[in-house]
PATORMAR-928361 format. One record per residue (C-alpha): residue in three letters; x, y, z. Coordinates in steps of 0.25 Angstrom, whole numbers, padded with zeros to 4 digits, always signed. Example, Ala and Ser with C-alpha at 12.3 -4.5 7.8 and 13.67 -1.06 7.14 Angstrom:
BEGIN
ALA+0049-0018+0031/SER+0055-0004+0029/
END
This chain:
BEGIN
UNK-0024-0037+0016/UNK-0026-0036+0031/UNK-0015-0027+0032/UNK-0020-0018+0020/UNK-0032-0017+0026/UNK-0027-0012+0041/UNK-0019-0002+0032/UNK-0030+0003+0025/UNK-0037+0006+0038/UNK-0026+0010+0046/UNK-0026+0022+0035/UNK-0042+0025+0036/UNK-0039+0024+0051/UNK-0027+0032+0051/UNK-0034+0044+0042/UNK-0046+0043+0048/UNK-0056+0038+0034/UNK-0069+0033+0035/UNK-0068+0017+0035/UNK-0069+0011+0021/UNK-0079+0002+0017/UNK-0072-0012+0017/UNK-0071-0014+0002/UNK-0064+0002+0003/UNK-0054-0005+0015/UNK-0050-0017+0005/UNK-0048-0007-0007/UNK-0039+0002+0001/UNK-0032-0010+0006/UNK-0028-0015-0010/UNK-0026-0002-0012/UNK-0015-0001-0001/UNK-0009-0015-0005/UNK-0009-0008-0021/UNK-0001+0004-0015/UNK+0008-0005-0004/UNK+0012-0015-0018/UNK+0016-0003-0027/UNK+0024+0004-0017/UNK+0033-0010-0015/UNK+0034-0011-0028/UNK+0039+0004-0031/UNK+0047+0002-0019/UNK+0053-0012-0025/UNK+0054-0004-0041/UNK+0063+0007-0034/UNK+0071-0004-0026/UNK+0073-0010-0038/UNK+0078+0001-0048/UNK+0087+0007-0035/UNK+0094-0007-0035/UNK+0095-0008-0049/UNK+0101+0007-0052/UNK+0112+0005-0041/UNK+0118-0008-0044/UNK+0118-0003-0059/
END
């Protein structure tokens, strides 16, 4: 979660936002997480389907 959390601020930094309350920084963090997990396994579906199709 420390890592989400350094991410999350690094993009506020980065952007220049206002600074989230703490509850707002832990929210963003999830949300990142959610985000980070869907792309792995969209990553992991194509993977998949590619490796399938070419040894068909």
């Amino acid at each position: 979660m420390k890592m989400l959390l350094y991410l999350a601020g690094m993009f506020i930094d980065t952007f220049g936002i206002t600074h989230p309350s703490e509850e707002a920084r832990y929210r963003a963090a999830r949300y990142i997480a959610f985000l980070l997990l869907l792309t792995f396994l969209l990553l992991c579906t194509v993977i998949a389907v590619a490796v399938h199709l070419l040894h068909e």
